[in-house]
RORORO-963687 format. One line per 5 residues: their letters; for each residue x, y, z of C-alpha. Coordinates in nm, 2 decimals, always signed. Each point is the difference from the previous one (the first is absolute). Example, Ala and Ser with C-alpha at 12.3 -4.5 7.8 and 13.67 -1.06 7.14 Angstrom:
BEGIN
AS	+1.23:-0.45:+0.78  +0.14:+0.34:-0.07;
This chain:
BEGIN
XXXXX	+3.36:+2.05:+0.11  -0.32:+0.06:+0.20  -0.22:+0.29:-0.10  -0.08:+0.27:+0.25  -0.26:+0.26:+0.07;
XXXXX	+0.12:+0.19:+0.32  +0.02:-0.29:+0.24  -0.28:-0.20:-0.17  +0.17:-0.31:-0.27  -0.19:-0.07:-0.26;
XXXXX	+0.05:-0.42:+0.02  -0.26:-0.12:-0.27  -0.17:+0.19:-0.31  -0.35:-0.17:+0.00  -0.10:+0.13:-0.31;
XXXXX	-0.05:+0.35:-0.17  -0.32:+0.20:-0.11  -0.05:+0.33:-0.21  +0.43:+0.10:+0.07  -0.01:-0.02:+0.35;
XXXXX	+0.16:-0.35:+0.18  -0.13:-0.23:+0.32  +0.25:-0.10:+0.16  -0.01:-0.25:+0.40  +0.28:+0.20:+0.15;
XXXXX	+0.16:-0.01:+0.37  -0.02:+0.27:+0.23  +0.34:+0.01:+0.16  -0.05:+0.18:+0.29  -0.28:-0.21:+0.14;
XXXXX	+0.06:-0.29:-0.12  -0.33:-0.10:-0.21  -0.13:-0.06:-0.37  -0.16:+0.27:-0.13  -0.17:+0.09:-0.34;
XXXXX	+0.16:+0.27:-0.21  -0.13:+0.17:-0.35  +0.24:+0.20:-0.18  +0.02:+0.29:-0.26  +0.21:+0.14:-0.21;
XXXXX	+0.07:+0.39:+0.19  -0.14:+0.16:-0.36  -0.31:-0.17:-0.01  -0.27:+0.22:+0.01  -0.22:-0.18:+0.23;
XXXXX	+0.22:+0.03:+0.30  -0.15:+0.26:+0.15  -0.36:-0.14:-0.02  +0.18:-0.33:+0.15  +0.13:+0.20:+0.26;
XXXXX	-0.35:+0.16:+0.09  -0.17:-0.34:-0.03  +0.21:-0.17:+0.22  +0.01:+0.24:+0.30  -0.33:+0.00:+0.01;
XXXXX	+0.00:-0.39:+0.00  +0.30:+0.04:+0.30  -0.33:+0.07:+0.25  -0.21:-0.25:-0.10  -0.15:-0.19:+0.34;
XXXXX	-0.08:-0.33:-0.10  +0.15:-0.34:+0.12  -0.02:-0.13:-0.35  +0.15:+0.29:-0.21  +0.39:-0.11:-0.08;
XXXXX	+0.06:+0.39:+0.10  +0.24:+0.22:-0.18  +0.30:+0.05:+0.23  +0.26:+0.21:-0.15  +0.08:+0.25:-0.30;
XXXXX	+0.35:+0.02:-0.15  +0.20:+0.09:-0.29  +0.34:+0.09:-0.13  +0.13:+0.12:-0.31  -0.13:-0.23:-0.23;
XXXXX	-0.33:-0.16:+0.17  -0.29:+0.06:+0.22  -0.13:-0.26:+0.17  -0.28:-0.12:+0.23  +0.07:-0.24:+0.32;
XXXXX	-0.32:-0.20:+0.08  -0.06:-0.30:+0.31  +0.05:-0.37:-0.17  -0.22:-0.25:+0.06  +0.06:-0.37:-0.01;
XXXXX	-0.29:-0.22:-0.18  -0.20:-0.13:-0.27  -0.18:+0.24:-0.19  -0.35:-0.04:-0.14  +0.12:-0.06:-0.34;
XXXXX	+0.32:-0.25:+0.05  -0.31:-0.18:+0.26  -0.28:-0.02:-0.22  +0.15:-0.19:-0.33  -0.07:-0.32:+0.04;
XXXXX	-0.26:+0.04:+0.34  -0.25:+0.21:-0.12  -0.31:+0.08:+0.16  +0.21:+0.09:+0.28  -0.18:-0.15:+0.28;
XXXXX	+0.04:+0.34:+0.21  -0.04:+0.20:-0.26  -0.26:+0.17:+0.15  +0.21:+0.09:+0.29  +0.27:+0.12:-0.22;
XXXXX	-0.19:+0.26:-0.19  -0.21:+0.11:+0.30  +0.38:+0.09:+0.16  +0.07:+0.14:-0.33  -0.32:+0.24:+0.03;
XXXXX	+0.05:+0.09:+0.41  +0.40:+0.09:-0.07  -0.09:+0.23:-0.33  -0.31:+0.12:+0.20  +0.23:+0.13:+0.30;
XXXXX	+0.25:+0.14:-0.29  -0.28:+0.22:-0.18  -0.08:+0.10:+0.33  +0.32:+0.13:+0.06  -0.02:+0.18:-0.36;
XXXXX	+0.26:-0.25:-0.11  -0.10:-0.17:-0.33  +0.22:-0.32:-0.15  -0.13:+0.02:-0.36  +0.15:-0.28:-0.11;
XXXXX	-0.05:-0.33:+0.24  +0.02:-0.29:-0.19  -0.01:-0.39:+0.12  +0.39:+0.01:-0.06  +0.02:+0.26:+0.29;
XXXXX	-0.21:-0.15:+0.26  +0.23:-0.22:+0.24  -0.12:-0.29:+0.21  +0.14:-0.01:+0.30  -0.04:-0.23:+0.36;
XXXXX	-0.09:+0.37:+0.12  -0.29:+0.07:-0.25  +0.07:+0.18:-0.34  +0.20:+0.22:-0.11  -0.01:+0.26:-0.24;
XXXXX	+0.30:+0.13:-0.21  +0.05:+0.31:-0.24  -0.19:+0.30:+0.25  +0.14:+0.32:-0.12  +0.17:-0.12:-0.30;
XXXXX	-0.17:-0.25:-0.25  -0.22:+0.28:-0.11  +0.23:+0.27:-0.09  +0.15:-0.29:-0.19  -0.25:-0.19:-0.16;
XXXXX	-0.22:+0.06:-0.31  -0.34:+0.13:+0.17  -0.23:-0.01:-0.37  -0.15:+0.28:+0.09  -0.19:-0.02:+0.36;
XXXXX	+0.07:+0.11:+0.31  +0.20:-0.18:+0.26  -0.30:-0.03:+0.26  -0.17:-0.18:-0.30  +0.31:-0.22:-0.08;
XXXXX	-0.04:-0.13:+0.36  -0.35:-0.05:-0.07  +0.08:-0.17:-0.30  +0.27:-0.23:+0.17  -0.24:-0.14:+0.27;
XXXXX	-0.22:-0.20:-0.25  +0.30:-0.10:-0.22  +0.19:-0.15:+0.32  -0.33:-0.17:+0.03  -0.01:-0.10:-0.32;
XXXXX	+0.33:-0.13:+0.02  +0.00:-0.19:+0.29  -0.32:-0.22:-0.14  +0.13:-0.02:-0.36  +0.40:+0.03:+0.03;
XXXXX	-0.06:+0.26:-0.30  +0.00:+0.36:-0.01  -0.28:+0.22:-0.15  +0.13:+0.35:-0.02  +0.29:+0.17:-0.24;
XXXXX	+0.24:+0.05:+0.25  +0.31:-0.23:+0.00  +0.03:-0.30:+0.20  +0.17:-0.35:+0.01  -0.33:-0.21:-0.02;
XXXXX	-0.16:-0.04:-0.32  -0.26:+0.23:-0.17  -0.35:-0.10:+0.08  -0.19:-0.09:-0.39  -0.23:+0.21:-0.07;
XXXXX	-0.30:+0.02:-0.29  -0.06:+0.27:-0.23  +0.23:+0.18:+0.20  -0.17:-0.04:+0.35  +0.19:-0.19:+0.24;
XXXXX	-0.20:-0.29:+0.12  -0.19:-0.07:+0.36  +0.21:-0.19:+0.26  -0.32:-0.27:+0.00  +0.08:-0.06:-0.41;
XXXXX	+0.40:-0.13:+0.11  -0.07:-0.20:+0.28  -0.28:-0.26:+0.13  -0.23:+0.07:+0.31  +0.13:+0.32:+0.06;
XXXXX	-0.21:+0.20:+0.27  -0.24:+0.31:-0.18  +0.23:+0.26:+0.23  +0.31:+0.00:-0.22  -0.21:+0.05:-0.32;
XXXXX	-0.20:+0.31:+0.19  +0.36:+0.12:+0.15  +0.17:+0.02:-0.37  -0.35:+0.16:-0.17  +0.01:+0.31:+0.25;
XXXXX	+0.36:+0.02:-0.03  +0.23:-0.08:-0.28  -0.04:+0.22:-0.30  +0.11:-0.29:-0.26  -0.28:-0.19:+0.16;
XXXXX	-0.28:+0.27:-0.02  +0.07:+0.33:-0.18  -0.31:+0.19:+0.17  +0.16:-0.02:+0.38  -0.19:+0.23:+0.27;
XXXXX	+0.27:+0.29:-0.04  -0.09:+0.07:+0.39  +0.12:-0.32:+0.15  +0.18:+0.03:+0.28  +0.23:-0.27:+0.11;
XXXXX	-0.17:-0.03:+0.34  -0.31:-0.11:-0.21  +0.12:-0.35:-0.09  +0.06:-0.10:+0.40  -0.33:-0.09:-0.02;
XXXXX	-0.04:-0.21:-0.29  +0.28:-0.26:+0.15  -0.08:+0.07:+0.39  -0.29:-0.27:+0.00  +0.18:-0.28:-0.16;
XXXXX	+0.34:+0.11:+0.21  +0.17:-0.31:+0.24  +0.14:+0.08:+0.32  +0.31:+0.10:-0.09  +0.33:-0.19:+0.10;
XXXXX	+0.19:+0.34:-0.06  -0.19:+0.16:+0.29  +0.21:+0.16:+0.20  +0.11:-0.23:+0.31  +0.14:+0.04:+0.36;
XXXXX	+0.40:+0.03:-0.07  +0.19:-0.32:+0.22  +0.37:-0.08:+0.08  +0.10:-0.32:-0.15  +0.26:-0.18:+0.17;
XXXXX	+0.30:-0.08:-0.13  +0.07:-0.25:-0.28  +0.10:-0.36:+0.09  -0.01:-0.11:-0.38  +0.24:-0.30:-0.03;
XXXXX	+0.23:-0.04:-0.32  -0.18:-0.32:-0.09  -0.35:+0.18:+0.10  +0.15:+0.27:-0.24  +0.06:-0.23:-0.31;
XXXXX	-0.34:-0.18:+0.09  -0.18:+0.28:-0.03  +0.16:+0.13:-0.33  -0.06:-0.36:-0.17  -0.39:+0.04:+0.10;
XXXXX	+0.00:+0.34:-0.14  +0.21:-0.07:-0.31  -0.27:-0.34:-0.07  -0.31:+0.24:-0.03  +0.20:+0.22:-0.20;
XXXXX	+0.10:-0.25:-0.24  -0.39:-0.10:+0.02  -0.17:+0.31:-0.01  +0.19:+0.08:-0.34  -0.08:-0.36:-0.12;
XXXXX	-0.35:+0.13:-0.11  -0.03:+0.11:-0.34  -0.27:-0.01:-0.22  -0.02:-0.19:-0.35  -0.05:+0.19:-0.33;
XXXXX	-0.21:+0.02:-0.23  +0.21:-0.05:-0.29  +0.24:-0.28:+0.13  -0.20:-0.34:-0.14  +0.24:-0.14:+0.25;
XXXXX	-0.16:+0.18:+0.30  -0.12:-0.23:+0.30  -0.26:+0.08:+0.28  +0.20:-0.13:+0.31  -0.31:-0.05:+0.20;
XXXXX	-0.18:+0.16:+0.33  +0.20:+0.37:+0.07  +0.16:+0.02:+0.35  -0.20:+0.26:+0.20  +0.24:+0.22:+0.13;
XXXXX	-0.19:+0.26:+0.16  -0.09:+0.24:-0.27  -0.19:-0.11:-0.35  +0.22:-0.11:-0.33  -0.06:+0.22:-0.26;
XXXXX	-0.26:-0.07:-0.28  +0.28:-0.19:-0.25  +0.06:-0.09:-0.37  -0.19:-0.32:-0.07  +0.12:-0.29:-0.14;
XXXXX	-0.07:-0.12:-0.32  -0.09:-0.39:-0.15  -0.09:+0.07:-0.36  -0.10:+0.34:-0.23  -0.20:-0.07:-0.30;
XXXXX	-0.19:+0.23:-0.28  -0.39:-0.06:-0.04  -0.30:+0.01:-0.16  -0.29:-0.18:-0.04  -0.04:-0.29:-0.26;
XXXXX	+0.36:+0.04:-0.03  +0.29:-0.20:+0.15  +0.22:+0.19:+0.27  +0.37:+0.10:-0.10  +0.22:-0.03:+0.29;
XXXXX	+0.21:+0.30:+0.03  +0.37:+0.07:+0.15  -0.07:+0.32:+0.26  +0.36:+0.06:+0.00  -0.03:+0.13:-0.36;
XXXXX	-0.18:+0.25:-0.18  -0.36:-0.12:-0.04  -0.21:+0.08:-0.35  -0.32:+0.01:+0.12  -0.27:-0.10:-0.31;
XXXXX	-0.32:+0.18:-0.05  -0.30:-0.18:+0.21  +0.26:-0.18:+0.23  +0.02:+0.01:+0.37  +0.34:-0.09:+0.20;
XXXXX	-0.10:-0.27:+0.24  +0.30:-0.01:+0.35  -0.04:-0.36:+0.14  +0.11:+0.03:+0.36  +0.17:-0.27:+0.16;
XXXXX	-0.22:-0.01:+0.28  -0.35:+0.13:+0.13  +0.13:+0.40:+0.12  -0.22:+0.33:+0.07  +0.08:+0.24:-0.25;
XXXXX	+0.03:+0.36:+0.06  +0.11:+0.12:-0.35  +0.12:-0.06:-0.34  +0.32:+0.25:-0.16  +0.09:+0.04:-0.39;
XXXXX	+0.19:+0.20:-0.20  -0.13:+0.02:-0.35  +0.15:+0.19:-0.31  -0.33:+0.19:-0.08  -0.25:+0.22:+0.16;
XXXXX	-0.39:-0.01:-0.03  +0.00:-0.37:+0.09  -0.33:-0.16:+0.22  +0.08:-0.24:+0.26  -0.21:-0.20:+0.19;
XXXXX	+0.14:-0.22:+0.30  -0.17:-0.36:+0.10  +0.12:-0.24:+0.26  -0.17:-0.31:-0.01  +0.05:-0.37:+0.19;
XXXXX	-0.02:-0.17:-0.31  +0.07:+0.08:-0.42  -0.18:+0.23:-0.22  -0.01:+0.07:-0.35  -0.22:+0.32:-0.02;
XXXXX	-0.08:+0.28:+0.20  -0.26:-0.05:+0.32  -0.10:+0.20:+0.27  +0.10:-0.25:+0.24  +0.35:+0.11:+0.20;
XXXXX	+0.06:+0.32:-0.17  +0.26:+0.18:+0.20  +0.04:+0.31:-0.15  -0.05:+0.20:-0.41  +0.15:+0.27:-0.16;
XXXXX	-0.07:+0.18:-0.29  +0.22:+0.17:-0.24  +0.31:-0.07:+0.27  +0.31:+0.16:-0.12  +0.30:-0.25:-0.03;
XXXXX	+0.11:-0.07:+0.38  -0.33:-0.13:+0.13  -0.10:-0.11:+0.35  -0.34:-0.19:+0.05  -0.18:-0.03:+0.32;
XXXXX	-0.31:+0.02:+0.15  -0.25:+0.06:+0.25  +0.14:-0.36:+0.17  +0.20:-0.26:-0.03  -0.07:-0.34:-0.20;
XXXXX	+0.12:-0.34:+0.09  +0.08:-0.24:-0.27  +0.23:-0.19:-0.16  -0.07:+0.15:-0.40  +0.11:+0.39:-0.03;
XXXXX	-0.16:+0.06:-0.36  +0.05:+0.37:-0.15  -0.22:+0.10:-0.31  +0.09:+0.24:-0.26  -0.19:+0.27:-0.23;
XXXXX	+0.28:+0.11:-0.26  -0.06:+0.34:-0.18  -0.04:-0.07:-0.37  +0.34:-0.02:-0.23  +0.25:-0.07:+0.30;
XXXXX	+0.17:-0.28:+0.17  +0.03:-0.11:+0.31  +0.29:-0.08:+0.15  +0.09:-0.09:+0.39  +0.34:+0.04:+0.15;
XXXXX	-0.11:-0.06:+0.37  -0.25:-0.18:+0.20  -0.04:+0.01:+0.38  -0.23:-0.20:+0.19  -0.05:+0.12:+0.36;
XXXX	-0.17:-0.12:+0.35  +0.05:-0.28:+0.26  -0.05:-0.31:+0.17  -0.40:-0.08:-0.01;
């Protein structure tokens, strides 16, 4: 039996956050998808969802999914927003990151949140989940509602949105996210408890994205410029912007269709082949010894992201002494004076090196070298840490290309050593 809110049906629950419920719903009168959040009638937020969303009702921008209708009944209040059809930056980016228009993404971002604050109209809690690619441009989801019901940690909404730009940012060149919030990509790694730059996760990255994160996301840098505005970070992205292929264009009648049936079906098979080839790239792991490099990646318009390398060999060493290959796949005891030395299976740049270790207080030092070693140099360092607590990330200033990733190890006196992950990072040289 379908489920009802006046006229609106609520077809698909999409998922539920902090008691209220998402639902895709169908607007019977007119015929269309629409987007519909629901609340329990008690809850005592539905009068501040009420406030927020009229106010949301007359926002003026082509690439605000607008609130269109308030309802309730005996049980349930709910909000009717428009529905867009698309990718979102999120569901895009895995797999694709740096987005190749990811500059023109975020500068759309800025310019629709821009005309909002404008209006006195705040978001507050944008995320790359909520920001829809469309054929039209983006769109952006959640105006008038996702703040009242999303955890705020303590700052206002106009810097949430602030906030939001450089994560979106961040996101669409990293395919992580950086701040608290909730969101289906995966949280960016961070060291001591700062999130690390966008330039530290992926190769050649250009300085803006590192500049646009620092002035912005709080995770990032926790000394921000408390009187930011969002129409400050136009700028920063402005010189570097394309010509954009969402710009608005001179609206045409098409003719009619005179798609065959076997057209049709031609067209699906072409469509269904670079489906079936798009999801055909994966990238090896570090941990599987059976992992094989399948040769020159397929540009297909947008830059693979930095990957998991694969491994030939892991051995334990020190000088004078003979290496003892190790299994990666297992818990490593890690002797006093001994460095881990990764073999890769071919020549790659690396970008970083991730372990998780059962102590704290432990000094790391990173080197990635074209040939062997059997003592620390200061040839090919790529990154140190000292006293690193037991998830450690190690990076540097640049990248190093090599073939030997060789990490070094000062134990604290009267404890062991033990590693339970290892994670080589970068790509193709």
């Amino acid at each position: 039996m379908a489920n009802f809110v006046e006229h609106y049906e609520l077809t698909e629950r999409i998922k539920q956050v902090n008691g209220a419920s998402w639902w895709r719903g169908w607007d019977g009168k007119l015929e269309r998808d629409v987007s519909i959040w629901t609340l329990p009638i008690a809850d005592p937020r539905v009068l501040k969802l009420q406030a927020s969303a009229s106010a949301a009702a007359n926002l003026q921008d082509p690439r605000v999914l607008r609130v269109l209708d308030i309802v309730k009944n005996q049980t349930h209040f709910a909000v009717i927003s428009e529905w867009a059809q698309g990718v979102t930056v999120a569901e895009r980016v895995l797999g694709r990151a740096p987005l190749k228009d990811a500059v023109e993404i975020v500068s759309s971002v800025i310019e629709c949140l821009s005309s909002a604050h404008a209006q006195q109209v705040f978001h507050g809690a944008v995320g790359a989940d909520d920001v829809i690619i469309t054929s039209a441009g983006i769109k952006i989801r959640g105006f008038g509602i996702a703040g009242v019901l999303t955890e705020s940690f303590g700052i206002t909404a106009e810097a949430a949105d602030i906030a939001a730009v450089g994560a979106i940012g961040y996101a669409a060149v990293t395919a992580t996210w950086p701040l608290l919030t909730a969101s289906t990509l995966p949280a960016a790694p961070s060291v001591n408890g700062v999130v690390v730059l966008p330039s530290q996760l992926t190769p050649k990255l250009a300085p803006l994205w590192d500049d646009l994160v620092q002035q912005t996301v709080p995770t990032v840098n926790s000394n921000l410029n408390p009187n930011l505005k969002i129409t400050d970070l136009a700028e920063l992205l402005k010189s570097t912007l394309p010509k954009s292929k969402f710009a608005q264009l001179p609206t045409i009648d098409l003719p009619p269709s005179t798609i065959t049936r076997n057209g049709l079906i031609g067209s699906l098979v072409v469509i269904a082949s670079l489906l079936v080839a798009g999801s055909a790239l994966v990238f090896t792991s570090l941990i599987d010894p059976t992992a094989i490099n399948q040769g020159p990646v397929v540009q297909t318009g947008t830059d693979l992201r930095t990957e998991l390398l694969p491994v030939a060999s892991v051995q334990l060493i020190k000088e004078d002494e003979a290496a003892k290959t190790v299994d990666i796949t297992k818990v490593i005891n890690m002797p006093t004076g001994f460095g881990l030395q990764i073999k890769l299976k071919e020549r790659r740049t690396v970008q970083r090196v991730e372990l998780d270790l059962n102590i704290n207080g432990v000094d790391l030092t990173a080197q990635v070298n074209s040939t062997a070693i059997t003592s620390p140099t200061a040839v090919g360092v790529l990154g140190e840490i000292t006293e690193a607590a037991s998830s450690v990330i190690i990076f540097g200033p640049r990248f190093v290309t090599g073939e030997y990733v060789t990490i070094w190890f000062t134990i604290p006196a009267g404890t062991n050593l033990q590693i339970s992950r290892v994670g080589v990072y970068g790509a193709l040289s």
